[in-house]
NUKESE-338594 format. One record per residue: residue in one letter; y, x, z of N, C-alpha, C in turn. Coordinates in steps of 0.2 Angstrom, whole numbers, plus 5000, padded with zeros to 4 digits. Each point is the difference from the previous one (the first is absolute). Layout:
% residues N
aYXZYXZYXZ
...
***
This chain:
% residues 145
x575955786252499450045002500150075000
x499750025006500350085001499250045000
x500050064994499450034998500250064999
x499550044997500050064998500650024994
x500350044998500450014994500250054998
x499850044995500350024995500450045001
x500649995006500750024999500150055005
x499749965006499950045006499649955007
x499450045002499749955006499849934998
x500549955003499949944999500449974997
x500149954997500549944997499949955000
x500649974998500049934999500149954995
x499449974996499649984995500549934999
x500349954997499749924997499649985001
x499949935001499549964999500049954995
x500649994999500349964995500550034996
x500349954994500450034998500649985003
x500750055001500549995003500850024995
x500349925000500550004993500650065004
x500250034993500650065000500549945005
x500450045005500549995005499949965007
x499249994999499549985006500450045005
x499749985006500250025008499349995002
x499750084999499450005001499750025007
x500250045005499850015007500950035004
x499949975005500550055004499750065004
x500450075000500050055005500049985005
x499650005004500249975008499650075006
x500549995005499650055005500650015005
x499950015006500650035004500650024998
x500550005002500550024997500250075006
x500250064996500050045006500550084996
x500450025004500550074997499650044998
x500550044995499550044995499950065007
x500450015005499750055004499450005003
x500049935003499349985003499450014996
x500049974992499750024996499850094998
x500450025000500050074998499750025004
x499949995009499750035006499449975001
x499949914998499550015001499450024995
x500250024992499750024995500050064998
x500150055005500350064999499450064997
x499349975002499450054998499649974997
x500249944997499649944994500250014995
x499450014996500250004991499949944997
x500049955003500149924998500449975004
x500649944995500549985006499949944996
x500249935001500249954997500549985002
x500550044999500849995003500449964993
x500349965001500349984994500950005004
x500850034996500450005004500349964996
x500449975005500549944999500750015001
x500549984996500850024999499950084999
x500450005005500250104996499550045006
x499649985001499350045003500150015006
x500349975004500050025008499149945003
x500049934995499649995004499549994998
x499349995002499550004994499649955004
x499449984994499749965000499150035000
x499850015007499350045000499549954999
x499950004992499749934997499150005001
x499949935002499349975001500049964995
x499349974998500049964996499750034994
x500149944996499850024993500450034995
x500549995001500650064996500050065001
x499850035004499850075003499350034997
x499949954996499450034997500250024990
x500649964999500250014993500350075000
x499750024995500150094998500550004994
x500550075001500449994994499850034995
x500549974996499950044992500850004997
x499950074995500649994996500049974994
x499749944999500049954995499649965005
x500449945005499949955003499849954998
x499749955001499949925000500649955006
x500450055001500149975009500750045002
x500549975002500450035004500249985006
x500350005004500349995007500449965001
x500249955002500849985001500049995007
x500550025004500250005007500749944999
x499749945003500249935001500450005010
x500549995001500049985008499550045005
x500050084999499450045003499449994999
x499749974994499349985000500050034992
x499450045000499950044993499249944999
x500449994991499549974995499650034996
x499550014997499750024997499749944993
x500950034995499849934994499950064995
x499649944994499650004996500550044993
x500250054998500450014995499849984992
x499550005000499649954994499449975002
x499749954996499349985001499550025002
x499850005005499150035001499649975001
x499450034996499649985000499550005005
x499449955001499649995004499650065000
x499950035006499550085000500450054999
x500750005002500350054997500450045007
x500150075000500350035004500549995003
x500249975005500849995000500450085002
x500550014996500550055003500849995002
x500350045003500850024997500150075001
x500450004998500550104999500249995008
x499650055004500550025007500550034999
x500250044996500850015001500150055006
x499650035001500050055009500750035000
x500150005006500750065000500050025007
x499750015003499850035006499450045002
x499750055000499450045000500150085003
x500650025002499950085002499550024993
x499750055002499950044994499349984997
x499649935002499549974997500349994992
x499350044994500249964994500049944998
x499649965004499949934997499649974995
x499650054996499849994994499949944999
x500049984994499649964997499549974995
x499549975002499350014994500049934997
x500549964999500049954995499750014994
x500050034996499850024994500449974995
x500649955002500549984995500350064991
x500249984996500250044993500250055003
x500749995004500550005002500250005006
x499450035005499950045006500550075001
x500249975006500650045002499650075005
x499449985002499650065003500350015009
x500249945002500450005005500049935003
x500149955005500149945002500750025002
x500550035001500750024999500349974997
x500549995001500649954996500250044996
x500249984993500350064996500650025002
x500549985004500550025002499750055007
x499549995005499950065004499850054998
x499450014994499950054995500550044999
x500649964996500550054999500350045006
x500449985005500050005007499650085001
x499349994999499650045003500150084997
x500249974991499850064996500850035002
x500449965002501050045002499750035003
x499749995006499950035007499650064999
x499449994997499650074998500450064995
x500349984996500650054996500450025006
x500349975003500550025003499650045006
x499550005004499550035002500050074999
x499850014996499650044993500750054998
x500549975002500750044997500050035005
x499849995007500350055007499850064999
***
């Protein structure tokens, strides 16, 4: 069920309950180069771009995947099967409950991504802890010229 949330805009809710290692929905949408996608989203502050292998080609997702919002304490991770991204269940959820996974961003120019999860152990970022670091090298070295 896709409603109001908490996290950000809209989301996507359970109806039931759904057992940890479930194959809850696929990411589905055109498949199209990160070029294309950069030109044609280039003055949008909303993408539903999901990238596939090492990021050349993405996934401009329709559907009800596109509506699940992340967090940095997940119910949900991704698994990319034969070019087709799942969305499985990392533990039990419950009926009524928020579905998420960790986007892991590592692409954005100088957008920061934030993010309003609310988790313990919120990273204050939808960035991958690896692009973070990435970012803080880049701005020190910046900063050094």
């Amino acid at each position: 069920m896709i409603r109001s949330s908490a996290i950000h805009a809209a989301g996507c809710y359970t109806t039931t309950p759904i057992p940890a290692g479930s194959r809850v929905v696929e990411y589905t949408g055109p498949r199209i180069t990160k070029d294309v996608a950069d030109e044609k989203y280039e003055d949008s502050p909303t993408t539903y771009l999901f990238g596939l292998g090492e990021g050349e080609t993405v996934i401009d997702g329709h559907g009800t995947a596109m509506f699940i919002n992340h967090s940095c304490d997940p119910n949900c991770e991704t698994d990319e099967q034969n070019g087709r991204v799942w969305i499985m269940a990392l533990r039990e959820i419950a009926a009524h409950e928020e579905l998420t996974y960790d986007y892991n961003l590592y692409d954005g120019d100088e957008d920061e991504a934030r993010c309003n999860c609310g988790a313990a152990k919120c990273r204050k970022s939808m960035y991958s802890p690896q692009e973070l670091r990435r970012r803080k090298r880049a701005a020190k070295r910046a900063a050094a010229r």
